[in-house]
N, C-alpha and C positions, 0 to 999 in steps of 0.2 A: 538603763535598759539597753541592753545589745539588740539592733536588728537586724535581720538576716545583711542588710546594705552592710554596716558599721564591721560586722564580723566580718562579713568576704573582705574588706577595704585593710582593717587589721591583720589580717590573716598574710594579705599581701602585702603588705610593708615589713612583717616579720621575714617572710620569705625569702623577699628583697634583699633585708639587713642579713640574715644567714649566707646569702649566694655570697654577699661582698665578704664577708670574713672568709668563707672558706677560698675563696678563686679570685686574692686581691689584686692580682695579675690582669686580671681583667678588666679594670679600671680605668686602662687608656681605651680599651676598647669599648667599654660601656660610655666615653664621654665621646668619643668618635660617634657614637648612636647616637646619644643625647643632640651632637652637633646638626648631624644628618635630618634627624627628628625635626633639630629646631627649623632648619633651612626648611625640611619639606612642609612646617607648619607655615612657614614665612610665604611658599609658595603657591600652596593653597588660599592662604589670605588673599592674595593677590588675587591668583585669579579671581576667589571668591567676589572681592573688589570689583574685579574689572566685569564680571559676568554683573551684579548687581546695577554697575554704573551702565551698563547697554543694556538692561530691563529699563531702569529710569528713564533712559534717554528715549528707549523705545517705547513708553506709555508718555512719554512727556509731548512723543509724533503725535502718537494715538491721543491724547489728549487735544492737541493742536489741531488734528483733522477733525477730529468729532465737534469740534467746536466750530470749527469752519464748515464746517455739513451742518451745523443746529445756527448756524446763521446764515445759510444761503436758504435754508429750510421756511424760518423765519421770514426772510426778508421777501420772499417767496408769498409765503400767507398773507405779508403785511399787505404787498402790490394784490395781492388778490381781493383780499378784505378794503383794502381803497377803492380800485374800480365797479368793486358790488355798490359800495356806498355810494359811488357816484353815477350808477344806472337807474333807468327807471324801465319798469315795464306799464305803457299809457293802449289804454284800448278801449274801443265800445263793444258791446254783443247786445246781439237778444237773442232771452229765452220766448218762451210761446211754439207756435207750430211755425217749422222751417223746410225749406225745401229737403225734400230725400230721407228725411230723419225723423219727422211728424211732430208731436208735439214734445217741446222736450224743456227741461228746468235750470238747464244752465245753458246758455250759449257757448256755440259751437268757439267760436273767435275766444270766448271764455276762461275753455278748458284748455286752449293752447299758450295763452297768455301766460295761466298760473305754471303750467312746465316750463317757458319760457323762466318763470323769475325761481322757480325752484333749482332748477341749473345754474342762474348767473349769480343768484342771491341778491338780485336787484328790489328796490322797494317799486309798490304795484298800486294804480290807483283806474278804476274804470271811471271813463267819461259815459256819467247819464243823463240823455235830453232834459229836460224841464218839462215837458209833456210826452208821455212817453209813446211810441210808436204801439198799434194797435197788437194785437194776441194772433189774430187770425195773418195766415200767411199774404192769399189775396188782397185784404182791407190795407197791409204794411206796403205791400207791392205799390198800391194805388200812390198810397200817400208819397212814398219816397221817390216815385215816376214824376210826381206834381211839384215834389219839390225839389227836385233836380232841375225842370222845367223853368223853373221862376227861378233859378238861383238859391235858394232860401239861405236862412240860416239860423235855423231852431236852437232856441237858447239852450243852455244844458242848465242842469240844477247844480253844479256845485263847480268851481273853478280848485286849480290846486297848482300850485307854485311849482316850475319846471328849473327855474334859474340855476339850482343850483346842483344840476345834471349835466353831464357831460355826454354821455350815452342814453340814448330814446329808443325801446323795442314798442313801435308805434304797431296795433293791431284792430286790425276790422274785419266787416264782412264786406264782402261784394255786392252791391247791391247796382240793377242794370250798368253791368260795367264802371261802377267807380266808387267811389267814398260815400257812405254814407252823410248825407248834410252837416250834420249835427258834430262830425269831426271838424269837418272844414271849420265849422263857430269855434269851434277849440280852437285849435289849430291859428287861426286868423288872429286871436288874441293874445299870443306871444309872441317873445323874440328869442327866436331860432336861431340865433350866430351865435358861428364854434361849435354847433352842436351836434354829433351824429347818429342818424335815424336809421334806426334798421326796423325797414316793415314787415310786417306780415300779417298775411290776412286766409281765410276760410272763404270758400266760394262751393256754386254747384255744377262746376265743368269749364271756368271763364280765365281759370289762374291769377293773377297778380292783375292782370288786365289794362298795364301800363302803370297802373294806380301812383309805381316810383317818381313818374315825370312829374305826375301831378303834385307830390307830396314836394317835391324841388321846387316846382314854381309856387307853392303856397307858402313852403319857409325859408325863405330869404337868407342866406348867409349860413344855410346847415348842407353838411354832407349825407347825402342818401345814397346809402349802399347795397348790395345785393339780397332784394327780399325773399322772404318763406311763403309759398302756399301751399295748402293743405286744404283738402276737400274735409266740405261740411262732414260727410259721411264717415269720410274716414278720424275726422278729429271727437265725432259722439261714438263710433260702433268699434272704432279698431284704434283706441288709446296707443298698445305699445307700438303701432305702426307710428304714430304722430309722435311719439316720443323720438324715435329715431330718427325721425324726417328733425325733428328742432336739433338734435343731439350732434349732426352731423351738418345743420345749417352753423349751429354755436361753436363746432368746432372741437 
């Protein structure tokens, strides 16, 4: 079977052989072609060559860079995914009725903690008394006036392993200018060296209220560094303000 390819192909090899018969004079100069031909095929190899060998070379950069970018990338994640693991975010709150904000179902100190460890990707554990502080704002006032008075130190219901935290995003509320009791009993029953604490707490107009001094002299051998506060108000009524206030404390 002849295809249109086979026939054009034959057609011109006939051609071919007819020119040479008629015009054999031509023969030094058709091998002068042929030579020319071969050189300028030899030429283009080359380059061809040479143009392929500086693609290689130039995806074998690309290659090397991209690689060194997907491991600094990496290495990047690793260090980040290590220091979440080795944070904690520790805090107490209460819900009930609170200054400025009325009665309300998560505490203020609460909802800033959980932004807190949404950001660092820290693990989160709330310290809760053993008997819990009353509902009404007055009646809690009373109690935590009396037991700041007497020093106390109200047991909490469940203890939970700090040792093997290197960073503490330690939070509360203010309560007459200072810690609530009930942290202090935390607090007192670890050992704080190497550790470092960054506070922060919700109040109703008092700030921080020294709170950092105190959290130094209660643990021993940790570094406390520049705390966050954030008004009750604005940590229950105006979230994305308090987001910003932690986003810009965390850096």
């Amino acid at each position: 079977m002849v295809t249109r390819r086979s026939f054009l192909s034959a057609t011109g090899l006939l051609a071919l052989g007819s020119a040479a018969m008629v015009l054999p004079a031509c023969s030094g100069a058709r091998g002068a072609e042929s030579g020319a031909s071969a050189a300028s095929s030899s030429s283009a190899s080359s380059v061809a060559e040479a143009a392929s060998s500086t693609a290689s070379s130039e995806l074998s950069s690309a290659s090397a860079s991209a690689a060194v970018s997907g491991s600094a990338e990496s290495a990047a994640a690793s260090a980040s995914a290590a220091a979440a693991a080795n944070a904690l975010v520790l805090y107490y709150s209460r819900a009930g009725e609170n200054y400025g904000v009325g009665v309300i179902e998560e505490g203020n100190t609460s909802i800033v903690a959980k932004m807190i460890a949404q950001k660092t990707g820290a693990d989160i554990f709330q310290i809760e008394p053993a008997e819990a502080y009353p509902e009404g704002y007055d009646e809690c006032c009373d109690v935590a006036l009396a037991e700041q008075n007497e020093g106390a130190r109200p047991a909490f219901a469940q203890d939970f392993d700090i040792s093997g935290y290197q960073t503490i995003y330690l939070g509360y509320p203010i309560w007459w200018g200072d810690l609530p009791m009930c942290v202090y009993t935390f607090l007192e029953a670890h050992d704080w060296a190497g550790k470092e604490i960054h506070p922060f707490c919700t109040h109703g107009g008092s700030g921080l209220s020294g709170t950092e001094g105190s959290i130094q002299s209660t643990c021993a051998g940790a570094t406390v560094l520049e705390g966050l506060s954030i008004a009750g108000t604005t940590a229950q009524n105006s979230r994305d303000e308090a987001q910003a206030a932690v986003d810009a404390w965390l850096g």
